[in-house]
N, C-alpha and C positions, 0 to 999 in steps of 0.2 A: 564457520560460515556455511550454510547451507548449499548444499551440490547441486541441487535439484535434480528430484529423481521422479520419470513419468510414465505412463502409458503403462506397456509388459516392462519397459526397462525397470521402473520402479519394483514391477510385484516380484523380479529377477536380480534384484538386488545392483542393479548394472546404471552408476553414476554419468547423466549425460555430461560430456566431454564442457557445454558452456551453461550455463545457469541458465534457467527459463527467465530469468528479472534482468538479466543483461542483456537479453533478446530482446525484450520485451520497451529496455530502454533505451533501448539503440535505435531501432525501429521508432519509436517515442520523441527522442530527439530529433531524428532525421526530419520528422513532420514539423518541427516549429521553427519559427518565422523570426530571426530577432530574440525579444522576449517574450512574444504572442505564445499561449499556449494553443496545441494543437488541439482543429476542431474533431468532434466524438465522429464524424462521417469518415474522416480521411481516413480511419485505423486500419488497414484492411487484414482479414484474415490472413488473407495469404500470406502473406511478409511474415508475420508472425505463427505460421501453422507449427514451425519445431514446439513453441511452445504453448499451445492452445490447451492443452491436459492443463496447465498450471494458471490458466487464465482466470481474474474474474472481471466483473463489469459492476460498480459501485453505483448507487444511484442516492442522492438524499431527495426527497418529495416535499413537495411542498408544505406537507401537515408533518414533515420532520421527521418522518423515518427514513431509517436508512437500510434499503434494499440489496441484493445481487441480483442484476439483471442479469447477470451469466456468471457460471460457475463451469469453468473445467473439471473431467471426468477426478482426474487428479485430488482436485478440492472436493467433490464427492464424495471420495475415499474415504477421507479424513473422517468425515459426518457419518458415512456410513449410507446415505441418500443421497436423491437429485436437490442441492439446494437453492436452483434458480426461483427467485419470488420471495424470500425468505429471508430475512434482517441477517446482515453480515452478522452479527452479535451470537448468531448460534455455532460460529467459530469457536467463542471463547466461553471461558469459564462466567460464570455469573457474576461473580464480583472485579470484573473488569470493565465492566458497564462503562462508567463514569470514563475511565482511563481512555477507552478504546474513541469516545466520542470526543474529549478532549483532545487528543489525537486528530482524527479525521476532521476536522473543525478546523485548522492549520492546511490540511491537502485540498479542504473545499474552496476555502479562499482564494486558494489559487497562487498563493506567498510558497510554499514550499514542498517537493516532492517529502516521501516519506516512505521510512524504514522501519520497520516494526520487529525485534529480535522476539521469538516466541521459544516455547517449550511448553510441551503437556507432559505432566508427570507420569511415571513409570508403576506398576502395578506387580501381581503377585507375577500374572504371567505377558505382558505387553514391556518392553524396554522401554526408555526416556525417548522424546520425539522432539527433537528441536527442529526449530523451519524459522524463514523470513519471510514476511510480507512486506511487497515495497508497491507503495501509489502513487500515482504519478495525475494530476489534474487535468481535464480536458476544458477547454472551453465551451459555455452552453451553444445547444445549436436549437433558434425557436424558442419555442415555448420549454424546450424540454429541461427537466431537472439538470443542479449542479452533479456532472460524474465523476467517477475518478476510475482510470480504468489501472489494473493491479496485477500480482502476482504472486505466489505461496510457492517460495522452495521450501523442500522437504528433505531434511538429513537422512532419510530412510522409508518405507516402506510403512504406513500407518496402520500398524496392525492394532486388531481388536475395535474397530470402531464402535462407536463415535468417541473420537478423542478430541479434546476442547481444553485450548491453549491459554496459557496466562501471556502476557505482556512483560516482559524484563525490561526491556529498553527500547528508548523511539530514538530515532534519528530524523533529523530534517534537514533538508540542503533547501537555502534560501535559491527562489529563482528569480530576484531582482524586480518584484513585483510590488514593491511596496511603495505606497506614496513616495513624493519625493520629499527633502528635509524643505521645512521652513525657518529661514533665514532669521535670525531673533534682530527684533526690531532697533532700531538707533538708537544707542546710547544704553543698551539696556544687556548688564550680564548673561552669557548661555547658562544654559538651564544645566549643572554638572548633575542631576539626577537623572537627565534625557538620555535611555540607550542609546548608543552608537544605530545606524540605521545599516543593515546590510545588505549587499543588489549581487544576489549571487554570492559563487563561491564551495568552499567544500561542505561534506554535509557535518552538524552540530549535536552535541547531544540535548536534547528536549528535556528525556525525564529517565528515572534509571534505578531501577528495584532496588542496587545493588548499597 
């Protein structure tokens, strides 16, 4: 699992003591309400500054792209540029298109946080780079797009950029946002093809290269 590593500690080879995505979800929790998810104004930097290097701020728009509205200097790295303004999708490899939206389509709803296990492969002279991205849903504030605000730990130091990540496996923890069950009418058999409905709980595996 990924250490997360930031700032000079990352280019110093020097593993922060708690993962920036446990920061990030702790802080995350602490903001919601019940099962309300928290709104995009309460996040405040400050609470979360240890790990703002490894921040991002997701945005889908309304003509269905999907943006970073903020990118920590960290995820910069990775790219080799500033990727604020610029489709989350230039993280990854090209042919994870499909995968990565299918994915995010789950965290937008608002039904379940999300873990994403990556790795970009290894080269003549750059070693294997594995990292986690985990996204957590806010609720809208306004007019403004569905967000998800998130986080990239990194097993190491992204050397040689731009390096762009495949997708091995998603994780999802249900947050108990899902309709509630309706009750099958009198007299009338349940439906044994009907998933079970889940309200919370630990996270699942979604989908899995392996």
């Amino acid at each position: 699992m990924a250490r997360g590593w930031t700032g000079w500690q990352g280019w110093q080879g020097q593993p922060m003591r708690v993962a920036p995505s446990a920061l990030l979800r702790r802080h995350w929790q602490g903001l919601r309400q019940g099962p309300a998810l928290p709104r995009r104004d309460r996040i405040l930097p400050r609470s979360i500054a240890a790990m703002l290097d490894h921040a991002i701020m997701v945005e889908r728009r309304y003509d269905g792209a999907v943006l970073l509205r903020y990118a920590g200097m960290a995820v910069n790295a990775v790219h080799g540029q500033d990727l604020t303004g610029r489709p989350l999708s230039a993280l990854f490899e090209t042919g994870m298109r499909d995968r990565l939206l299918a994915a995010l389509e789950m965290g937008f709803s608002g039904q379940r946080t999300l873990d994403l296990q990556l790795s970009s492969e290894r080269g003549l002279t750059r070693p294997l780079l594995t990292a986690r991205m985990t996204l957590l849903p806010l609720a809208p504030v306004g007019m403004e797009g569905v967000t998800l605000i998130g986080c990239l730990d990194l097993d190491g130091p992204p050397i040689l950029p731009p390096r762009r990540f495949r997708i091995d496996r998603v994780l999802g923890e249900p947050l108990g946002a899902e309709p509630p069950e309706t009750p099958p009418a009198r007299g009338s058999a349940p439906d044994a093809a009907a998933p079970p409905v889940r309200r919370g709980g630990a996270p699942v595996l979604v989908w899995s290269g392996a």
